[in-house]
C-alpha positions as CSV (number, residue, x, y, z in Angstrom):
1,X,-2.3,-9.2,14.0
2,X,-4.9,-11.9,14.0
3,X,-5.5,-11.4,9.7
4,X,-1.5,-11.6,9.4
5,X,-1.2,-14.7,11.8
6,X,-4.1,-16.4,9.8
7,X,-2.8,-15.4,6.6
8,X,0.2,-17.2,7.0
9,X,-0.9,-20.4,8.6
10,X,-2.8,-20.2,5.3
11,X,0.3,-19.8,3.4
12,X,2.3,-22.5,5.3
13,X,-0.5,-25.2,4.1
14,X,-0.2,-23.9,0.6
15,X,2.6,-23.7,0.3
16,X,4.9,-24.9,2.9
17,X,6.6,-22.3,4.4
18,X,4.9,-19.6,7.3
19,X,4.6,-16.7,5.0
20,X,1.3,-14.7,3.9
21,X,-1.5,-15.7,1.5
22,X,-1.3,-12.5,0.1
23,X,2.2,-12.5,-0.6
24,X,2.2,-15.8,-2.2
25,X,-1.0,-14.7,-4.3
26,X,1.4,-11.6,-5.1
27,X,4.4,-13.6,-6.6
28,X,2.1,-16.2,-8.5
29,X,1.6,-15.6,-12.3
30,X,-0.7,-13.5,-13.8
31,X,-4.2,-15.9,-14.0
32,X,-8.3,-15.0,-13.7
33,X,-7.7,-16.6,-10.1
34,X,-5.0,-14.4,-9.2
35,X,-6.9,-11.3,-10.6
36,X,-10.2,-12.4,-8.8
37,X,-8.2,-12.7,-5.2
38,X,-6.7,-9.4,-5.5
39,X,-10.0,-8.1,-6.6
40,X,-11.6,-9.5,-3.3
41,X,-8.6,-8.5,-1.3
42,X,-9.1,-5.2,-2.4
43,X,-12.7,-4.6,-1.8
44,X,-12.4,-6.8,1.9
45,X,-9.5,-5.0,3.4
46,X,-10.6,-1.8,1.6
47,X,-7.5,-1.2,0.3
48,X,-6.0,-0.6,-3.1
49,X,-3.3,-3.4,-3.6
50,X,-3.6,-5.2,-0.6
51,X,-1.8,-7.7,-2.2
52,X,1.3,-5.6,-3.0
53,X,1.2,-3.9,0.1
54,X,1.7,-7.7,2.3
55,X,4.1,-8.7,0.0
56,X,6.3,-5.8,0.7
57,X,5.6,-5.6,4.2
58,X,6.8,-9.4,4.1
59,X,10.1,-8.9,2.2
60,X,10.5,-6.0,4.3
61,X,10.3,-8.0,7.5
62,X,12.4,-11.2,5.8
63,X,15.6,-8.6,5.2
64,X,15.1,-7.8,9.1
65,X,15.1,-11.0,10.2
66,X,19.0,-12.2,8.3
């Protein structure tokens, strides 16, 4: 819960509103940058499409909460 809760204080001063990093790194077009995050993402959480995976988990949890 920690990463998540980090994550999106993270996205909040990014962007503005409480949601996670990875998410917003999910929905931003295609650039070296966005490709290098997902790449780190990837090898630090050990995951394949880590960024995918919080951006649904998001969405998923943004639907719950209307």
């Amino acid at each position: 819960m920690i990463h998540w809760h980090a994550s999106c204080i993270l996205g909040l001063c990014v962007t503005g509103r409480y949601r996670p990093l990875c998410s917003v790194i999910h929905c931003a077009p295609e650039c070296r940058a966005r490709a290098a995050f997902q790449r780190w993402a990837d090898r630090y959480f050990d995951e394949p499409d880590h960024t995918l995976r919080m951006h649904a988990i998001w969405l998923l949890g943004a639907m719950l909460r209307k």
